[in-house]
C-alpha positions, 0 to 999 in steps of 0.5 A, spaced: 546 542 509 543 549 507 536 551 506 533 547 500 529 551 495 524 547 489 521 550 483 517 547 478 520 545 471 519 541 465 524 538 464 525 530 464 518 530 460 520 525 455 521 521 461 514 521 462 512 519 455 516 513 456 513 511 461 505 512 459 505 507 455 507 502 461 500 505 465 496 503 459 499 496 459 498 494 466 493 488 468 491 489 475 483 486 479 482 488 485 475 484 487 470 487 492 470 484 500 469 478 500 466 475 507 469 469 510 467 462 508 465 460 516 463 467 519 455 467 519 454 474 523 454 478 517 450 476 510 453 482 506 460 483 505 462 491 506 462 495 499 468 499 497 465 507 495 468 507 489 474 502 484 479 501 487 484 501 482 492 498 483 498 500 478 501 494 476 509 495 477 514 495 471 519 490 474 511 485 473 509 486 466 514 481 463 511 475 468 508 470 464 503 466 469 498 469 473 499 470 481 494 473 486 495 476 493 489 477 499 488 484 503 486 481 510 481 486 513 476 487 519 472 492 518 467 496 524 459 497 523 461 504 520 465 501 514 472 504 518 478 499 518 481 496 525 485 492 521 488 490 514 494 487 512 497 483 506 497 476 505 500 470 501 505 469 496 510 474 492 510 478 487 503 480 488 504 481 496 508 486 496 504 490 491 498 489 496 501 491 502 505 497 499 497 499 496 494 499 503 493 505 505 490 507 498 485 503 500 478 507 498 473 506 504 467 502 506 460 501 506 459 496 512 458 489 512 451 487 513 446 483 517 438 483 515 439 489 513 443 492 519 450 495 519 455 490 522 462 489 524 466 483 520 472 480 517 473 480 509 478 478 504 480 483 497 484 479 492 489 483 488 490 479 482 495 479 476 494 477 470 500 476 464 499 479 457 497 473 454 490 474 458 489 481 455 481 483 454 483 487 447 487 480 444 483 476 439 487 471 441 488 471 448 489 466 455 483 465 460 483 472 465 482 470 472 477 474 474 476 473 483 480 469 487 480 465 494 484 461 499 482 454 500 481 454 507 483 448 510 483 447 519 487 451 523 490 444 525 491 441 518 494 448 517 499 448 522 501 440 521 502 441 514 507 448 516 511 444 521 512 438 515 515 444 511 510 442 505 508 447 500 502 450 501 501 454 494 500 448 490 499 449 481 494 446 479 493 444 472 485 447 470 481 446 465 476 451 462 470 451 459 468 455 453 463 459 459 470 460 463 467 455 468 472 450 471 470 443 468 475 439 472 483 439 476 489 436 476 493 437 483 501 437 481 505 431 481 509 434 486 504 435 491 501 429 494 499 431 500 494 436 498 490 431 495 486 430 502 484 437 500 479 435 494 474 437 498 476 444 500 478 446 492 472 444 490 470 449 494 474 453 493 474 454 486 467 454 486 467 462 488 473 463 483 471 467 476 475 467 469 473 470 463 474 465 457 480 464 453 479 466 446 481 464 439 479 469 433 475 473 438 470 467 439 470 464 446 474 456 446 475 451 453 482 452 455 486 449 459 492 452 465 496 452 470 494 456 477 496 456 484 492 456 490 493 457 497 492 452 503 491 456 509 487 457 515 482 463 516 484 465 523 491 465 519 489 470 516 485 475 521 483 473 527 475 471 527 472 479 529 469 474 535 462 474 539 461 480 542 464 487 544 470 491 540 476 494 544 474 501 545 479 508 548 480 509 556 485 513 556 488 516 549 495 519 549 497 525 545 503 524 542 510 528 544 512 531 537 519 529 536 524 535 537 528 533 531 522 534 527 520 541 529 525 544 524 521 540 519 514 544 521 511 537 518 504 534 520 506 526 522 503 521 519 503 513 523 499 507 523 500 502 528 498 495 528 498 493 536 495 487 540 490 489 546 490 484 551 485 481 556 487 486 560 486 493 556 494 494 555 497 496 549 502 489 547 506 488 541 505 494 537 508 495 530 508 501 525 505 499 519 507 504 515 508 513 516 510 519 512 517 519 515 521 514 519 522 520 524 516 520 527 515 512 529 519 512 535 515 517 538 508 513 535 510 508 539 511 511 546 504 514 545 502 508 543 504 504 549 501 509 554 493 508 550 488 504 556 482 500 552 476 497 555 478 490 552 474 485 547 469 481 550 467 474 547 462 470 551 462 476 556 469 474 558 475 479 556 480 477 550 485 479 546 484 483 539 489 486 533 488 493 532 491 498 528 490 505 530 493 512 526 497 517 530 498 523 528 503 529 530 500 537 529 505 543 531 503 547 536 500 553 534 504 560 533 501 565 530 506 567 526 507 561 522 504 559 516 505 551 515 503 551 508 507 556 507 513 554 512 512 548 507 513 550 501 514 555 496 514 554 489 514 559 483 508 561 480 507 557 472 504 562 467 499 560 463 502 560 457 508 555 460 503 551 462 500 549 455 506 548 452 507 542 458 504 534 457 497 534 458 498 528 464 503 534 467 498 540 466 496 542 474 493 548 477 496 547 484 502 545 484 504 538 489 505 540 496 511 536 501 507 532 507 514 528 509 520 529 507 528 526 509 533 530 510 539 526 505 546 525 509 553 528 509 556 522 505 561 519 510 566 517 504 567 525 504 570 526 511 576 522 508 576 527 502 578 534 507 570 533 508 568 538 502 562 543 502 558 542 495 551 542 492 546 536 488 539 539 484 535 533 484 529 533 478 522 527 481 516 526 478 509 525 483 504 521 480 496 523 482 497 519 489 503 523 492 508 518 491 515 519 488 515 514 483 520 517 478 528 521 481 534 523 476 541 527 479 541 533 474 547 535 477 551 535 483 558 538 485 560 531 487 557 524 485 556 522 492 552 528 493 548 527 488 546 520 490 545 521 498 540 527 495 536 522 491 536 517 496 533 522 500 527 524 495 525 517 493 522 517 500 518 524 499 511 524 499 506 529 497 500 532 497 499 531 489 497 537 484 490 538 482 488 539 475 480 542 476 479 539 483 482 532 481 490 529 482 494 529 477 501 528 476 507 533 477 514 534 476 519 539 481 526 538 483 529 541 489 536 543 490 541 541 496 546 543 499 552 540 504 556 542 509 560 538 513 558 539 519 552 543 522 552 545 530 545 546 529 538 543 524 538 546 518 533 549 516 527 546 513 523 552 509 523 551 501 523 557 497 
């Protein structure tokens, strides 16, 4: 492939039209931090700086029932995350692992006024069309959610007899919203040694009312809940001392990226042991997959002063972010090795949608090269070209890729299976991300000796 050149362009607009619509629609709650039932090192919960608001995706706005997912984190005494992770049952659960890097930062958790670690829950709640708090008539909005926390052993029996642990319970609402009464499903006979736990458990839930002609009425419907165990979800944040860095390793920036001029991104979840080493890490997610193997051969050379509890050492899960910066040349620009894009007149710029109008245009902060197609080399392994349109939404994201044109169809689809895994620096409009539109042109050579350059023009 031969240096790829982006511009911005207005086209595909009606595209985004179309999809507007679809973003007032959506119906997503995402609750607060919510401390843990059985933890009592802290008497406030952290507090998110600012909404955090999740877009619902296309593919749930036709689902009729309501469902819900958990972000499981431990936060330290300064609000920072140690770990976050997804959890429950799907659709929902994947939403909320996809959404955990946007998640806005914390104030800390708190104990008689002082800023403490802790663990917390944050519910990430669906609710169907016929929950809409503009419909006169309308179905109860479930509002806050929480597990129904059963012992570690009870949970585990139950998982080893391979019983449901999201069961549907059948709830009847008052005209408040307040549940009045339950009935647990017929083909659920082992959660009803549990009555005692989804009391408790319902007691922390939130519903706005049904309504009938605009006024609220009592209702009824069916919701799951979860039968798990706290630890199942996070560790308990123990007793005692975190884990802190004895020996920090930089990372090696890999030689296949160099021609990238990228700045890497990954975040590793991992185990510290008794005995400070680094065990079982994982990547939670990164910029561009080619910088994961090297995150973890740093990751694995880090020394940490283990966790402590009762003054003996134990084992924690941690997540950590790796980043990989070039070395410095002075005669390279990394923005503008990046990228260069065309300059938008003022005039062109009012013609475009308002949701499109930016004052600086989306930069690329991973990109993946797209790959020769195999299939060609059958075919005499011609050369040929794919121009590929996207739009970026205000978090960066590529959220919409269509092949304007390409000099054969497998060069357009390994171009667009590359830039649905582009992320960006969003544009801005007045200091505020906003939407954009770019395409970008690549070019395909059978075979190359050496990396292609990565310089956008």
């Amino acid at each position: 492939m031969q240096p790829r050149r982006l511009t911005h362009f207005a086209c595909l607009l009606s595209a985004l039209l179309a999809v507007l619509p679809h973003v007032l629609a959506q119906d997503i709650v995402v609750s607060g931090p919510m401390l843990f039932p059985s933890d009592t090192e802290a008497d406030t919960p952290p507090v998110f700086k600012k909404a955090w608001k999740i877009k619902c995706p296309a593919e749930m706005e036709e689902r009729a029932e309501h469902a819900y997912a958990f972000i499981a984190q431990r936060t330290d005494d300064e609000g920072k995350y140690l770990v976050r992770k997804a959890c429950g049952a799907q659709p929902v659960h994947d939403l909320a692992k996809a959404s955990l890097s946007d998640a806005p930062q914390c104030k800390p958790a708190q104990a008689g006024g002082k800023p403490v670690a802790a663990r917390s829950l944050v519910a990430v709640i669906f609710n169907p069309a016929a929950a809409s708090p503009k419909a006169a008539d309308a179905a109860p909005r479930l509002l806050a959610v929480t597990p129904v926390f059963i012992g570690k052993e009870q949970s585990t029996a139950l998982r080893k007899a391979k019983k449901k642990l999201f069961i549907n319970l059948t709830l009847a609402l008052d005209a408040a919203g307040a549940p009045l009464s339950y009935e647990i499903a017929p083909e659920s006979p082992h959660a009803e040694p549990f009555k005692a736990e989804i009391d408790a458990a319902l007691s922390r839930w939130k519903f706005a009312p049904a309504r009938k002609g605009g006024q609220p009425v009592a209702s009824s419907l069916v919701v799951p809940v979860w039968l798990t165990a706290e630890d199942t979800l996070i560790q308990h944040p123990s007793v005692g001392t975190p884990p802190s860095v004895a020996h920090r390793e930089p990372p090696a920036y890999p030689r296949a990226m160099l021609t990238s001029r990228l700045v890497g991104e990954v975040v590793v979840q991992f185990v510290v042991d008794e005995k400070g080493d680094v065990i079982n890490p994982v990547v939670v997610r990164s910029n561009n997959p080619g910088f994961e193997e090297a995150a973890i051969n740093a990751m694995l050379k880090w020394k940490f002063n283990p966790a402590t509890k009762n003054g003996k050492p134990v084992r924690m899960e941690l997540q950590m972010p790796i980043t990989f910066n070039l070395p410095p040349h002075p005669n390279f620009d990394p923005a503008r090795e990046a990228v260069e894009v065309e300059s938008v007149s003022k005039r062109r710029m009012e013609k475009m949608p308002e949701g499109l109008r930016y004052d600086t245009p989306p930069e690329p902060r991973g990109v993946i090269r797209p790959v020769y197609p195999y299939a060609l080399y059958a075919s005499k392994a011609p050369s040929g070209s794919a121009t590929i349109s996207m739009l970026i939404d205000p978090k960066g994201r590529v959220v919409m890729v269509k092949v304007i044109e390409a000099t054969r169809p497998e060069f357009g689809e390994s171009g667009k299976a590359a830039v649905e895994h582009f992320e960006f620096k969003p544009a801005t409009l007045k200091g505020k991300p906003t939407s954009g539109m770019l395409k970008t042109e690549f070019n395909f050579a059978p075979i190359t000796r050496t990396p292609p350059s990565t310089r956008w023009r």
